[in-house]
NUMI-769276 format. One record per residue (C-alpha): residue in three letters; z, y, x. Coordinates in nm, 3 decimals, padded with zeros to 5 digits, always signed. Layout:
BEGIN
   res        c3        c2        c1
   ALA         Z         Y         X
...
//
This chain:
BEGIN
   res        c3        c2        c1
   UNK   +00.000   +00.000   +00.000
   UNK   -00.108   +00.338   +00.153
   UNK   +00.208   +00.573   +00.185
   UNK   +00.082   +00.906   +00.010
   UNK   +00.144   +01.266   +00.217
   UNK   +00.397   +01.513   +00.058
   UNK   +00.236   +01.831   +00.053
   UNK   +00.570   +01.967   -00.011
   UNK   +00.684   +01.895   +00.338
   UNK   +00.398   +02.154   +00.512
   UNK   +00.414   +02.562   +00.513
   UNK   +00.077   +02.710   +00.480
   UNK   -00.050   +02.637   +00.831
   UNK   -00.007   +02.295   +00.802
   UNK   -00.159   +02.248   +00.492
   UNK   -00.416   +02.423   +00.616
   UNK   -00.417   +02.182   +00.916
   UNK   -00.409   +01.881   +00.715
   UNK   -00.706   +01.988   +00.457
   UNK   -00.903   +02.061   +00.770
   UNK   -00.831   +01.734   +00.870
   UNK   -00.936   +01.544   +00.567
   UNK   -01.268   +01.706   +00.565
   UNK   -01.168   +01.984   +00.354
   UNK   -01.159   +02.411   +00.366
   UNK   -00.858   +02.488   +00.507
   UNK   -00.854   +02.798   +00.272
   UNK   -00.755   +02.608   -00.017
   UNK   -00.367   +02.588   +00.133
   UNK   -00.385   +02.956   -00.033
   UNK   -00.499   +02.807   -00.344
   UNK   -00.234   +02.465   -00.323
   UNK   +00.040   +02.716   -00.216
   UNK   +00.009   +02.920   -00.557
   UNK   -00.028   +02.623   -00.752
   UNK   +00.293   +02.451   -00.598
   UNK   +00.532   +02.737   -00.548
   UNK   +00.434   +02.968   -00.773
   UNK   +00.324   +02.825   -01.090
   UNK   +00.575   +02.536   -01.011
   UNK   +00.234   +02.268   -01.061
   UNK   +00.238   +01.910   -00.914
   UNK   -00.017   +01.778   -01.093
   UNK   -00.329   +01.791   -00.889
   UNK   -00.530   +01.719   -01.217
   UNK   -00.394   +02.066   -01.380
   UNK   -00.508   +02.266   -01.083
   UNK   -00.828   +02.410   -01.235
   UNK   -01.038   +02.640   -00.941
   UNK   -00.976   +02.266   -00.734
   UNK   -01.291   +02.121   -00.737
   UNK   -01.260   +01.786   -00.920
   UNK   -01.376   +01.572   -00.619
   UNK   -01.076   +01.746   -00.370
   UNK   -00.831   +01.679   -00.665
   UNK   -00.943   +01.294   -00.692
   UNK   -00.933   +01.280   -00.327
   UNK   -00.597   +01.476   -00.308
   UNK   -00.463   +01.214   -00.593
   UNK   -00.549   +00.919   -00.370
   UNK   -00.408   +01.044   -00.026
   UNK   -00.166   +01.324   -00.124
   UNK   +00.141   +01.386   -00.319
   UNK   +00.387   +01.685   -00.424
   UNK   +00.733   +01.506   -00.483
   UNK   +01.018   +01.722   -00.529
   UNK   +01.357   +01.630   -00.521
   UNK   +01.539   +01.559   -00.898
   UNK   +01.835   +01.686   -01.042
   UNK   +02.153   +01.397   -01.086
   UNK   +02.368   +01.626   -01.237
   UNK   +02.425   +01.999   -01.269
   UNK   +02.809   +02.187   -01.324
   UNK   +02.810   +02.478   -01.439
   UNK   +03.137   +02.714   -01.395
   UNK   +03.328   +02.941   -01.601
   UNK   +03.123   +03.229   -01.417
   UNK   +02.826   +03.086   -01.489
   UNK   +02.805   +02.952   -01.149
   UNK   +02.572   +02.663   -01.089
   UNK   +02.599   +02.400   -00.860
   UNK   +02.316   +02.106   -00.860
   UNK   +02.343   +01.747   -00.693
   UNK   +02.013   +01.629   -00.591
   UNK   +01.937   +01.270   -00.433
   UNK   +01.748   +01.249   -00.144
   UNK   +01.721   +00.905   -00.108
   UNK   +01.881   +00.598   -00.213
   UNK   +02.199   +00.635   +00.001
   UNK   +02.252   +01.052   +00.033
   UNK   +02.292   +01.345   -00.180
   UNK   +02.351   +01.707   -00.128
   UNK   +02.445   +01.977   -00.338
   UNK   +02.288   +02.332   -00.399
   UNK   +02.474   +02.624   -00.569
   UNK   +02.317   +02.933   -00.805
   UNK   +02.467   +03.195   -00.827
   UNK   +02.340   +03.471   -01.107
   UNK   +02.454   +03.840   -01.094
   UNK   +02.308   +04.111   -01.235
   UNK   +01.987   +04.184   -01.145
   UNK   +01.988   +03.905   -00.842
   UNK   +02.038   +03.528   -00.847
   UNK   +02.152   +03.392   -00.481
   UNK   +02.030   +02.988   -00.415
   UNK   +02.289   +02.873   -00.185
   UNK   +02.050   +02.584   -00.016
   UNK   +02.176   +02.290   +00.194
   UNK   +01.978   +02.197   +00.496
   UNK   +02.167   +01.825   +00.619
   UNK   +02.281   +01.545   +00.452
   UNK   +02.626   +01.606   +00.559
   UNK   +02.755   +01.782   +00.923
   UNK   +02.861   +01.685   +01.252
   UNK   +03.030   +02.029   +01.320
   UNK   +03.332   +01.900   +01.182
   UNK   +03.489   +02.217   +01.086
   UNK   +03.869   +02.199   +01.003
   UNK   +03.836   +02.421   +00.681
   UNK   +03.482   +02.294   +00.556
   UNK   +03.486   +02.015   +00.264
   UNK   +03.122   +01.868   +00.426
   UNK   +03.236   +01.862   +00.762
   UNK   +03.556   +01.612   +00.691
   UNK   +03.263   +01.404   +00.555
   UNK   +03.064   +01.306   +00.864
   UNK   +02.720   +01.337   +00.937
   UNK   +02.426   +01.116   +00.763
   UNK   +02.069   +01.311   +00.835
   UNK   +01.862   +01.600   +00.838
   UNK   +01.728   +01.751   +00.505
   UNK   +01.311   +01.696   +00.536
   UNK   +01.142   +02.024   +00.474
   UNK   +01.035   +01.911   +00.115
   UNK   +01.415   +01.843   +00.032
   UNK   +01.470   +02.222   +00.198
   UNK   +01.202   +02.344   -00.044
   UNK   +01.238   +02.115   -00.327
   UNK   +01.624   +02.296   -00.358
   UNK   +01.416   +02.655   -00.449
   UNK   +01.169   +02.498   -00.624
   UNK   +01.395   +02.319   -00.865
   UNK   +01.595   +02.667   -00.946
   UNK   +01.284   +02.810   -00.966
   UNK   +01.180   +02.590   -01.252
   UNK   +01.519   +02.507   -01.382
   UNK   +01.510   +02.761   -01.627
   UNK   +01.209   +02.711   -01.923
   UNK   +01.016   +03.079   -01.948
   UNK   +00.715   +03.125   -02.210
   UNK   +00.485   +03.255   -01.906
   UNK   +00.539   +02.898   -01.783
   UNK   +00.186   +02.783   -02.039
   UNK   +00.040   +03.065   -01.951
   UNK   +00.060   +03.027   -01.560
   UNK   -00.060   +02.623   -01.608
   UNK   -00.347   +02.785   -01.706
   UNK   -00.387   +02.976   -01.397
   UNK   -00.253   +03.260   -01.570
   UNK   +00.088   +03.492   -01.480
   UNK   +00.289   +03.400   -01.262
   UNK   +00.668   +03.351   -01.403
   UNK   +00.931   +03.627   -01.304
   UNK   +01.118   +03.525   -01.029
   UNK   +01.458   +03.351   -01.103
   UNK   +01.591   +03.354   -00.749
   UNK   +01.570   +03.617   -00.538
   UNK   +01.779   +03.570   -00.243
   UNK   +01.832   +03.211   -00.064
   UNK   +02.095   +03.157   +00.127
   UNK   +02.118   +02.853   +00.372
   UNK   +02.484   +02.793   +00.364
   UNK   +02.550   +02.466   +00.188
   UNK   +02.566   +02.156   +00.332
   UNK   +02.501   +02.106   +00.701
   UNK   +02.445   +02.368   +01.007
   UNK   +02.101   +02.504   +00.934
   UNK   +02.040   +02.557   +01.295
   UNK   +02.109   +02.169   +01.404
   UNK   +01.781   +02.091   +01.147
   UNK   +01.590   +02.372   +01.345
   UNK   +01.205   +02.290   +01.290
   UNK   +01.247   +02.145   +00.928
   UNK   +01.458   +02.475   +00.825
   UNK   +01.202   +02.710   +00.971
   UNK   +00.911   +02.576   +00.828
   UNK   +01.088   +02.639   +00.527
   UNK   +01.191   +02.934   +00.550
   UNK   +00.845   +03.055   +00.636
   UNK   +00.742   +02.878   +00.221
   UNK   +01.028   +03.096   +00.160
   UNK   +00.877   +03.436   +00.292
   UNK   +00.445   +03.329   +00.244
   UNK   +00.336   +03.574   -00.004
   UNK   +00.102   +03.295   -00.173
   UNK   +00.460   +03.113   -00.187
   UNK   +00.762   +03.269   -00.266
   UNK   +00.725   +03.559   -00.139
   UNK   +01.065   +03.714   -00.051
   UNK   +01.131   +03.956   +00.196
   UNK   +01.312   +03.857   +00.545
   UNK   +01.657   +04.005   +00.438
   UNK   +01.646   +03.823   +00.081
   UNK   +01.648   +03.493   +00.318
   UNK   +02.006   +03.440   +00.520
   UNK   +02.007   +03.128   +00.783
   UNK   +02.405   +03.150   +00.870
   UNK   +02.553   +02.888   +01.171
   UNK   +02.816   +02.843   +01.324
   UNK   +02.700   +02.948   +01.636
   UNK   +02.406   +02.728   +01.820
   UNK   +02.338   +02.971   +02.088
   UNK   +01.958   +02.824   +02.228
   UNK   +01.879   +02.806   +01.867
   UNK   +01.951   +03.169   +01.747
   UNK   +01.749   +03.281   +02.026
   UNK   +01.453   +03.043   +01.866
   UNK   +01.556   +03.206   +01.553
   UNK   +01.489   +03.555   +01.656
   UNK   +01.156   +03.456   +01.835
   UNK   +01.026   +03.254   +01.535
   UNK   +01.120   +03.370   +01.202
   UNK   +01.381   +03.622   +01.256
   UNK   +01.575   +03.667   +00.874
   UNK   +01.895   +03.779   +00.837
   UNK   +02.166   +03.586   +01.014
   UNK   +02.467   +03.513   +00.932
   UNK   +02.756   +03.365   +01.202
   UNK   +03.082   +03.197   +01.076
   UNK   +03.304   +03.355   +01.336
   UNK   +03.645   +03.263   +01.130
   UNK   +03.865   +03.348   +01.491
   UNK   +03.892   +03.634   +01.731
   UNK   +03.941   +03.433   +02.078
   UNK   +03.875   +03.105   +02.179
   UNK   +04.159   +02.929   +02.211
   UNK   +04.197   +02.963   +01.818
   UNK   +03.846   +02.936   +01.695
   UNK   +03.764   +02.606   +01.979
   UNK   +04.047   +02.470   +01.710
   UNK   +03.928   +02.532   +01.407
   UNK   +03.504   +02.578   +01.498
   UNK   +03.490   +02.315   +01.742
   UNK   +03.156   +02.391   +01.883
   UNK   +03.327   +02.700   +02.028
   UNK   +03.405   +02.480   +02.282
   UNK   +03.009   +02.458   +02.396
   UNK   +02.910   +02.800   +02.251
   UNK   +03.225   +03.016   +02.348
   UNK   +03.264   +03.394   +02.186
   UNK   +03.121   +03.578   +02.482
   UNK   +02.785   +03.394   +02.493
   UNK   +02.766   +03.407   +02.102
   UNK   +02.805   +03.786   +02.090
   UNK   +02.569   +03.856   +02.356
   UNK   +02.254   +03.634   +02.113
   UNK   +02.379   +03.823   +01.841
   UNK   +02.285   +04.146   +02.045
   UNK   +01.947   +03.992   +02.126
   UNK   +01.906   +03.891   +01.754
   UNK   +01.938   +04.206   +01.678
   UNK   +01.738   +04.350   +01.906
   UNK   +01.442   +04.608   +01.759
   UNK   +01.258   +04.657   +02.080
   UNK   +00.945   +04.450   +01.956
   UNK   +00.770   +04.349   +01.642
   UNK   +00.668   +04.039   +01.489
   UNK   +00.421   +03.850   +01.330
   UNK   +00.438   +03.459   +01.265
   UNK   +00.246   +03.235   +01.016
   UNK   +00.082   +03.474   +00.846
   UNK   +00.426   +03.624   +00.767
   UNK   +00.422   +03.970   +00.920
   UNK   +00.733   +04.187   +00.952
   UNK   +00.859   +04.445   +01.218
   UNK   +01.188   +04.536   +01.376
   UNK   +01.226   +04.925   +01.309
   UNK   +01.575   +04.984   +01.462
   UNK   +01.713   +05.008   +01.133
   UNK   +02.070   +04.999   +01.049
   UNK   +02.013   +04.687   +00.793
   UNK   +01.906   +04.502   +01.100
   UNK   +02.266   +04.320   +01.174
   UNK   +02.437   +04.022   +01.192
   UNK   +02.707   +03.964   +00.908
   UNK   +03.013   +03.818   +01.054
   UNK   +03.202   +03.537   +00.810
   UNK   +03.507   +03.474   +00.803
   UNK   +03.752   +03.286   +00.621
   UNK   +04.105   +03.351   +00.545
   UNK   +04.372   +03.131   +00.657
   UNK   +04.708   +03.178   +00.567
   UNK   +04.929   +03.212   +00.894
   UNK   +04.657   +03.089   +01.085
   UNK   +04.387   +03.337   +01.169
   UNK   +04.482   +03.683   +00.939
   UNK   +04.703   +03.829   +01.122
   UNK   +04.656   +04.188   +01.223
   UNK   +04.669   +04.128   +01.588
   UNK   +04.357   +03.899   +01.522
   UNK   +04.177   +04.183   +01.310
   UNK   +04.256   +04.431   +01.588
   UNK   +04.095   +04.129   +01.860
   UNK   +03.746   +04.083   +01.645
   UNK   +03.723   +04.479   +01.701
   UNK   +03.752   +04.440   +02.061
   UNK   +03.513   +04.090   +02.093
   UNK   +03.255   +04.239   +01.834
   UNK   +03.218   +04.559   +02.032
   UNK   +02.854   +04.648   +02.090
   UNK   +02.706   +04.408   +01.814
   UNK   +02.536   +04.550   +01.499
   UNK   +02.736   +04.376   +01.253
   UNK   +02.957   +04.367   +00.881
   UNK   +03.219   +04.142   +00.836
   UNK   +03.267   +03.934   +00.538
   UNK   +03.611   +03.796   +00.472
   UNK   +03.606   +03.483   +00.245
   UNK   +03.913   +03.385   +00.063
   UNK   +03.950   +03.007   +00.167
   UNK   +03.849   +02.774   -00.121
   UNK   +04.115   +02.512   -00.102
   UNK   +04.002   +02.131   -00.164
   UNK   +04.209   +01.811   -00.130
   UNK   +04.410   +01.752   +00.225
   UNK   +04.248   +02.065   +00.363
   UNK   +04.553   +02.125   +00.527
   UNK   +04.519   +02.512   +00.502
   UNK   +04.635   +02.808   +00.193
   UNK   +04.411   +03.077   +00.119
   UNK   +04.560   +03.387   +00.242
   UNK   +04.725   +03.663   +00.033
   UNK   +04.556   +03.939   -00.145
   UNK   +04.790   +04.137   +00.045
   UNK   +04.723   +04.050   +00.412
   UNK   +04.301   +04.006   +00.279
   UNK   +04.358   +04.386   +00.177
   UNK   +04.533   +04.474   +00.497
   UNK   +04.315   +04.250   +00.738
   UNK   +04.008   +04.465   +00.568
   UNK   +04.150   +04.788   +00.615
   UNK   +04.204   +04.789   +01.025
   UNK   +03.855   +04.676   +01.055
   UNK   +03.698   +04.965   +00.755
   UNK   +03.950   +05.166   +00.961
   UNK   +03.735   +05.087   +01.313
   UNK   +03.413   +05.171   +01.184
   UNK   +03.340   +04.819   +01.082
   UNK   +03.194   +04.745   +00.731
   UNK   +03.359   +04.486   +00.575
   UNK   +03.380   +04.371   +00.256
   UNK   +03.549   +04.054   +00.090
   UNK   +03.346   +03.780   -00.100
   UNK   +03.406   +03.703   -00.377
   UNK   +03.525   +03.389   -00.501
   UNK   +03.243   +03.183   -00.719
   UNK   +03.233   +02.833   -00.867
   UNK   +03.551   +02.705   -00.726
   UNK   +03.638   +02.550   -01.061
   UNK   +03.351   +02.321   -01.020
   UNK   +03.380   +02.255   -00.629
   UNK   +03.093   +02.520   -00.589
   UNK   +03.277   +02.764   -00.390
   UNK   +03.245   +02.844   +00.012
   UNK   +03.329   +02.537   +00.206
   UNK   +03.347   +02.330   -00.086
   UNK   +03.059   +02.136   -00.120
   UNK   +03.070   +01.788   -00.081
   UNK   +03.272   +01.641   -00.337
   UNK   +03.061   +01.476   -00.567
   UNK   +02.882   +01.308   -00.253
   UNK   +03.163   +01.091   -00.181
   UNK   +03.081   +00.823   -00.381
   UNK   +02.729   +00.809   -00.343
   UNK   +02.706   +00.728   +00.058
   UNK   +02.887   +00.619   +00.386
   UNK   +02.911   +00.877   +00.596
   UNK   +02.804   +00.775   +00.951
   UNK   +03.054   +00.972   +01.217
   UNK   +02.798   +01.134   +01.495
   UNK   +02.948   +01.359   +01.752
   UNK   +02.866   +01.712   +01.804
   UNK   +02.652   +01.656   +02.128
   UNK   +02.432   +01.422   +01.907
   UNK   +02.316   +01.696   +01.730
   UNK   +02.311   +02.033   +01.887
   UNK   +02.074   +02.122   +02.182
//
């Protein structure tokens, strides 16, 4: 039995590069792309300006296979949070979050993670596999057609195109986005194609927790906004809590996050084309999360002023989102409040996130708990994974 190509797994230049090689135009990725990510089509038959030979050959070699819904949750907020299998022994989950004139995918990128963070939910789980670019995708393609919209007949037809449901994307779910590095920026660059999604470079966050070698990829490749769980003002502390401060320490960290942000040169990749300007939205958002009596004291606000000196950068404190044997508390509003106001007091913007979907598991560090049951989590050491 011949094992059929997922289209869904290519950005635009590699469907182009795969058309080309099956004897076809390589201009018809632009046609595919709309088809697939815009109109939310999969049905090579309901492509109409495909000539009807390229869809019967497409049927016999090719195929667009998303991942499907298991379950969704949906919180008091109206929070969503999604598990999707991606094969017959793993599962990852995917969080919506609507707001007012925004909806934020939170997107998972590994089956799991090796980083084995002490305050993350995934990271207590072990570490199964990388996402494929299709189950990257498939995550914003899903919310994307999640919701039923009357253009939706219209656009079949090759008429308009739906409104857009999600319009920023997060990859802060399950896994460390930048241990998956090829898969997640091919991705990313469906994210930001015009004939795909189309969203802008600072709609599209990649946040780690600090792969040094791979930010600097980052910033040569597809440079979106980044994102760095700091969570610890030295290393002594943060080597305890983030291990892989103990490869990546805080110095060398800072000093990519000054090259990240770097606007000396411009950029053009894929088709995707963007420029650095200087301009003071070009920054790296610090996160980190509260721990009561561990990391929010003031003497460790008044150190991330000190080791952040010289980076363009926010902070974002997160609340800690508590889930069983966690062994932490979430600090109190009190010492959030106070923790915020020496850094607001240094110059530093910071503002505190908040808390969404923890009444269905959906929250920041949360995400994993439904997963449990579904696989055995295979224990892979950091080196195994990082560069």
């Amino acid at each position: 039995m011949t094992v059929r190509t997922n289209l869904l797994d290519f950005d635009r230049v590699q469907l182009a590069e795969y058309l080309k090689g099956i004897g076809e135009n390589s201009f018809r990725a632009q046609q595919l792309f709309k088809w697939v990510h815009q109109r939310g089509i999969v049905d090579f038959d309901l492509m109409s300006d495909l000539s009807r030979p390229l869809r019967a050959k497409l049927s016999e070699l090719a195929t667009i296979s998303v991942p499907a819904f298991e379950c969704e949750n949906r919180s008091g907020d109206g929070t969503l949070k999604w598990l999707f299998p991606v094969d017959n022994a793993n599962s990852v989950e995917s969080v919506f979050i609507p707001e007012k004139g925004r909806g934020t995918l939170c997107v998972s990128s590994q089956a799991g993670c090796a980083l084995e963070c002490a305050f993350c939910a995934t990271g207590r789980e072990g570490f199964n596999r990388n996402l494929k670019v299709s189950e990257i995708i498939g995550q914003l393609w899903l919310a994307q057609n999640r919701f039923p919209e009357t253009e939706r007949t219209g656009a079949r037809l090759g008429g308009s195109v739906p409104s857009r449901t999600v319009s920023n994307v997060v990859l802060m779910g399950m896994g460390e986005p930048l241990a998956n590095y090829d898969n997640v920026v091919h991705a990313v660059r469906i994210m930001l194609d015009d004939f795909a999604y189309g969203l802008s470079r600072r709609r599209v966050t990649v946040s780690t927790s600090g792969i040094v070698p791979n930010i600097d990829r980052l910033r040569e490749d597809c440079p979106v906004s980044l994102a760095v769980s700091l969570h610890a003002p030295n290393d002594d502390l943060r080597s305890e809590i983030v291990p892989i401060n103990k490869k990546y320490p805080i110095a060398e960290l800072m000093e990519a996050c000054k090259r990240y942000t770097d606007s000396s040169q411009g950029l053009a990749v894929a088709g995707v084309k963007w420029q650095r300007r200087g301009s003071p939205r070009d920054f790296v958002t610090f996160e980190y999360i509260m721990l009561a009596g561990v990391n929010d004291q003031l003497e460790h606000a008044r150190e991330l002023i000190s080791v952040t000196r010289g980076v363009p950068c926010k902070f974002n404190l997160i609340p800690f989102n508590p889930f069983n044997d966690s062994g932490f508390n979430r600090s109190s509003e009190r010492a959030i409040r106070q923790f915020q106001k020496i850094l607001i007091d240094a110059g530093l913007v910071t503002t505190v996130r908040k808390t969404r979907g923890d009444d269905i598991a959906g929250a920041c560090g949360q995400l994993a708990g439904q997963v449990e049951n579904r696989r055995t989590p295979r224990k892979r050491s950091v080196k195994a994974v990082l560069p």
